[in-house]
N, C-alpha and C positions, 0 to 999 in steps of 0.2 A: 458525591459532591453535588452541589447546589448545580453545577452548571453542567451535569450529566456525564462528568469524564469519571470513569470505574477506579483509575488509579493514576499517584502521583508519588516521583521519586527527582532525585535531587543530586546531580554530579558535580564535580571543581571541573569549570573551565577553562580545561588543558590541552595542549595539544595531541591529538591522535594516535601516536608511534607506531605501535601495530598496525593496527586499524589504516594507515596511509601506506603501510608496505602490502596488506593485502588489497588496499583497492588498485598501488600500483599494478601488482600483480595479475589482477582480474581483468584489466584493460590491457595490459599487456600481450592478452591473452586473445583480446579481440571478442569477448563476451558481451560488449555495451553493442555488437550489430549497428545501426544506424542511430542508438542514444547517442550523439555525439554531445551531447551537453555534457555527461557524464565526464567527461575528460576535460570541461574547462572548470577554472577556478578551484581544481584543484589545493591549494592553499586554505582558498577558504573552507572547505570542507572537512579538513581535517585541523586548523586550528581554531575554536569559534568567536575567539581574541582577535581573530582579522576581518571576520564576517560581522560582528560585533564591538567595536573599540571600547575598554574597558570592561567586557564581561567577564566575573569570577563566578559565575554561579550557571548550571542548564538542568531546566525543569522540565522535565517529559512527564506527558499525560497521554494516558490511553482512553479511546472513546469505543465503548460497543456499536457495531451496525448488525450483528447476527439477525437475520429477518424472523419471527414468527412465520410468514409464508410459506410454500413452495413454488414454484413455476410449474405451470399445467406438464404435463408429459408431451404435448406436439409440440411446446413454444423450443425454439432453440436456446442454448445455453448461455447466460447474462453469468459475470463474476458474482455475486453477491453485495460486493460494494457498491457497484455501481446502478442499484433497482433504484433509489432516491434519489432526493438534489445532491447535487456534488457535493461530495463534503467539503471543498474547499471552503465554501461557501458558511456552511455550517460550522465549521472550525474556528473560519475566523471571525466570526461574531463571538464565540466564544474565548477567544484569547483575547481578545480586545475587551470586553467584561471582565476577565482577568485582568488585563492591566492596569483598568480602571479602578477596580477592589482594593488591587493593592496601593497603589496611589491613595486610596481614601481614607485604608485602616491599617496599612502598615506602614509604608515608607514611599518616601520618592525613591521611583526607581527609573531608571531606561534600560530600554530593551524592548527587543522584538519576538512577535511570535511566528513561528514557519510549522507550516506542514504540505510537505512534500513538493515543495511551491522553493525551495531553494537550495543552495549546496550545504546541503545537511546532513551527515550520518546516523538519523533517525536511532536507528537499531543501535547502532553503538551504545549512543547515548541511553538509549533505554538500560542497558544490558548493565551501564557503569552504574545508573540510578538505580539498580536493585529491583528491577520491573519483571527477570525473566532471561531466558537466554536461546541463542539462533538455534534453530534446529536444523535438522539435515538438511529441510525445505529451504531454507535462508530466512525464513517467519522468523519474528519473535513470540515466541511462545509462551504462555503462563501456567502454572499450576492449577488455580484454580478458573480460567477461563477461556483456556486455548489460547487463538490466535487469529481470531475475527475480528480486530480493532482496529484504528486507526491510533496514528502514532504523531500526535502534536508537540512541537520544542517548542521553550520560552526561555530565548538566550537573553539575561541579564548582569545587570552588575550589583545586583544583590549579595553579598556574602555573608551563602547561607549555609548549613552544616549540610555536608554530603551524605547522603544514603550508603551504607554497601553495597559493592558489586555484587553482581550475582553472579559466583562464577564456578556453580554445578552446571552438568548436562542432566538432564532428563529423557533422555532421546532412547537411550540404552541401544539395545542390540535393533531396535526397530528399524524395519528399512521400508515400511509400506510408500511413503512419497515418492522414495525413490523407485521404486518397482512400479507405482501405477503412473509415474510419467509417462504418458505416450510415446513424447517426442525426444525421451532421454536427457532432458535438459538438467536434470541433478544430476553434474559429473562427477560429482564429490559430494558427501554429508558437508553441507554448509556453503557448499559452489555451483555457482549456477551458471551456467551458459545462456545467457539474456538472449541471444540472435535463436534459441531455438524452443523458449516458451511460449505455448502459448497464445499468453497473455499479449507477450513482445508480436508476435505475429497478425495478432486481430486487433492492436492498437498504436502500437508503436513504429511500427515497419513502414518504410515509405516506397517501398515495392507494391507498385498495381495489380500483381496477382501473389497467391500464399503460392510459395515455393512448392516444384510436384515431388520433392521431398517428405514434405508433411502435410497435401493434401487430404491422404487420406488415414490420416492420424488427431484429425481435429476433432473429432469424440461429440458433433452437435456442438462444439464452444461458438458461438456470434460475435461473442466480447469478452476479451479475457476468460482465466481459466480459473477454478475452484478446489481442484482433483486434489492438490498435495497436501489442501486443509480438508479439504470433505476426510479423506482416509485418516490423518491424525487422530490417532485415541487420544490425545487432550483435549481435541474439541468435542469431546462427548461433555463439554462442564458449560460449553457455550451454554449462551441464554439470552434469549431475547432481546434487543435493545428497545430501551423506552424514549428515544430520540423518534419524534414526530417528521424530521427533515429526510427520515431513511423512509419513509412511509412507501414502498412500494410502489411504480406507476404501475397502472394496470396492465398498460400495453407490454410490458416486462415480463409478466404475469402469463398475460393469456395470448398474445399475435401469435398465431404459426409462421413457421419458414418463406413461406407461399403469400402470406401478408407483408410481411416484413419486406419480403422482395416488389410489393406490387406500389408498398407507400411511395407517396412521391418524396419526391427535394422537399417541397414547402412544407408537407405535414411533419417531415422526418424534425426540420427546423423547429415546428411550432413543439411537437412534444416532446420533444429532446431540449433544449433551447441552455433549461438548467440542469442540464444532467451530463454525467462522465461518459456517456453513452457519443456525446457530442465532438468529442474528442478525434475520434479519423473520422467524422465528416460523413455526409452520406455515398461520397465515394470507397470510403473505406468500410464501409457497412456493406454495400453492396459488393466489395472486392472479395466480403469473408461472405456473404452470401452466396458466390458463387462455387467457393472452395467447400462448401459444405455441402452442394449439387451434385458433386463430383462422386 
């Protein structure tokens, strides 16, 4: 597609049924650790008729970030998403050009674009628009490109013809995600215990120091974690993304441990400033700095 998303599919916007008894569930369960967002607005999340007034139609697109790169072998471990500018950022200029388009050569339409920026069940919604289905990891996965992407909604009131669900597994008897968790956090194929990824640990966590539970389970992670997608034999179809916004900083790349820890506050600000790196701040950079000393 013209605006670089890999792929595009099409649900009726309806309310969640499932999909609202397992996230009840999941919270129930006390998996969201310190996400407390995660547990408001409930409503809107699993109806997108309330997050949206008048929506019949949700368009999910997926956008590649797989890098060409690698990180040097000293630098500590960066998720993959987060080597570029944020994608937030990057997204939404692109759904906004979407909106734009259609307004000019199809219809007037209203409606919003979200990506990961609201109470949105991304995945779901993909999975209803024929894009792919969860895997053990909780990923959405694809056949022909893994599970490196980014997963953009565009709730409208368009009524548009819906895609097929997608609703084979692919996963088969595999359990490598779950085996090379560290920290165990796949309790279940498709359940994830958020308070103990991770990901949730080096960004999300508003604890001062990483729990001496999984101290010494952090595998070199700095910022979020990679492990459940690196091991995926689907992501052997990944392929490079030609999005310029993912372009790697170099400091991503190459800073060892011993840099990273020496940078001040201000540089941390000035190179990070548009990047998801920015996110726990340089207290929280320097909190999984120390958990990786250990």
């Amino acid at each position: 597609m013209r605006l670089g998303f890999s792929n595009c599919g099409i649900a009726d916007a309806v309310y969640l049924d499932e999909d609202a008894k397992r996230l009840q569930q999941w919270l129930d369960k006390g998996y969201q650790g310190d996400m407390s967002y995660m547990e408001r607005y409930f409503d809107l999340r699993t109806d997108p008729r309330k997050l949206v007034p008048g929506a019949k139609s949700v368009i999910t697109l997926l956008l590649n970030y797989f890098p060409a790169q690698k990180q040097q072998t000293h630098a500590p471990k960066i998720a993959k998403y987060a080597w570029g500018i944020d994608y937030h950022y990057v997204i939404r200029e692109k759904l906004n050009q979407l909106i734009v388009y259609i307004k000019e050569n199809i219809s007037t339409v209203e409606g919003r674009g979200f990506v990961d920026s609201a109470p949105v069940l991304e995945r779901s919604w993909a999975v209803r628009s024929g894009l792919g289905w969860i895997g053990k990891n909780g990923n959405l996965i694809t056949k022909h490109s893994g599970s490196f992407f980014f997963i953009a909604t565009l709730i409208t009131d368009l009524d548009l013809v819906a895609d097929a669900a997608f609703v084979t597994d692919h996963c088969g008897t595999c359990t490598r995600c779950m085996d090379e968790c560290p920290t165990q956090a796949i309790v279940a194929p498709g359940e994830i215990d958020g308070s103990k990824c991770i990901s949730y640990l080096t960004i999300e966590t508003k604890e001062e120091e990483i729990p001496e539970t999984f101290k010494d389970k952090m595998e070199g992670w700095l910022f979020g974690c990679d492990i459940c997608q690196d091991v995926c034999p689907w992501n052997r179809f990944s392929k490079p993304t030609t999005e310029e916004g993912f372009t790697p900083l170099p400091e991503v790349l190459n800073l060892s441990l011993q840099q990273w820890e020496e940078m001040s506050e201000a540089d941390f600000k000035k190179i990070f400033k548009s990047s998801p790196i920015s996110r726990p701040k340089y207290k929280g950079i320097q909190r999984n700095i120390a958990a990786l000393k250990k």
